[in-house]
N, C-alpha and C positions, 0 to 999 in steps of 0.2 A: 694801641691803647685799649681797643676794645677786649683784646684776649685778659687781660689784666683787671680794666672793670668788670669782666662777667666773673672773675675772680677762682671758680670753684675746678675750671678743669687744670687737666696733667698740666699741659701747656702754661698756665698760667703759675700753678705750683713751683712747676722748675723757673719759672723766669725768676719768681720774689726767691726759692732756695738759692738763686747766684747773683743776687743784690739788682735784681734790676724789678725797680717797684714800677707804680703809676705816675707817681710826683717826679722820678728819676727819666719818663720815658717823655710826658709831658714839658718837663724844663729842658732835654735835650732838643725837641721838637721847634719849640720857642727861639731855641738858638742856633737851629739850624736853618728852619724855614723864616723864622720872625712870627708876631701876631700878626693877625691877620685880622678885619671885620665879623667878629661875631653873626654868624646865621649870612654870610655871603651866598651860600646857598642854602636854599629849603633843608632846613637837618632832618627833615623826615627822609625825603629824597636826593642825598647828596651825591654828585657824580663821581664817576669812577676815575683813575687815572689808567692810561695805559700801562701803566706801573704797576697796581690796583688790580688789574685786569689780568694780568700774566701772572699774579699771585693766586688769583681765585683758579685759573686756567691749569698753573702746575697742582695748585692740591687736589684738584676734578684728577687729572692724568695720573697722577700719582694711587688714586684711591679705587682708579680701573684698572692701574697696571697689579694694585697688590691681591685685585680677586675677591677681598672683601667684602661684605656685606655691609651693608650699613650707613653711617652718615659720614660725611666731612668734617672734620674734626679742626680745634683750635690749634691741634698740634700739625696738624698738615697746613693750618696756612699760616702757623711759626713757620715752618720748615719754606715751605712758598717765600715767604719773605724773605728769608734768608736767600731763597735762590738768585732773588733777583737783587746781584752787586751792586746798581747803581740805584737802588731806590732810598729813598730818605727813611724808609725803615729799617733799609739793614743798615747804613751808616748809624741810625740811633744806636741801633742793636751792639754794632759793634762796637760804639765809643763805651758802652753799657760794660763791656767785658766780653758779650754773646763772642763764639768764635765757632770753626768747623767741627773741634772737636765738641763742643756743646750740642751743638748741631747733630752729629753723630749720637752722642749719648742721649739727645731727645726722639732721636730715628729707633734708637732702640727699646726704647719703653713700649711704641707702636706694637699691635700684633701686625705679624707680616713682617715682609723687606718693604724697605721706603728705597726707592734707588734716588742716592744724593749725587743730584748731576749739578752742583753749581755752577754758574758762568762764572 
């Protein structure tokens, strides 16, 4: 959701160009995980999932393998999510429409090669 509220990058362009909005990612969310208690944990400080975790870890690896300079981008950890098939982001993504060749055609907007190793 958060690539979506910061609204203004690549990443987030292509998701609302292929019908997958906030309200769309959000009400998937709800019916896959359920609510939950509001602020369960600190939202300043909210913990990571090991899930979470291997998302941030492929777009770090991804952004040494391509040579680049520069930052981490929203579209490397789209692509991170996507890597990781059992996480409840890429099931949203996918019920959403998101699929490998989306995947591919967000890899190529990147400068550089993204190497897409899904599991």
């Amino acid at each position: 959701m958060g690539i979506l509220i910061e609204g203004t990058s690549p990443a987030a362009k292509f998701l609302r160009a292929n019908g997958i909005t906030f309200f769309k990612v959000r009400e998937e969310t709800v019916n896959l995980l359920g609510k939950s208690e509001m602020y369960f944990f600190s939202p300043e400080h909210p913990p990571l999932t090991e899930q979470a975790q291997r998302v941030l870890d492929w777009a770090i690896e991804d952004k040494l393998k391509s040579g680049d300079s520069g930052e981490i981008t929203t579209t490397h950890i789209l692509l991170g999510i996507w890597s990781e098939k059992e996480s409840a982001g890429h099931n949203i993504l996918e019920t959403l429409g998101f699929n490998d060749d989306k995947a591919k055609e967000v890899a190529k907007s990147m400068s550089g090669d993204v190497a897409l190793n899904f599991k």
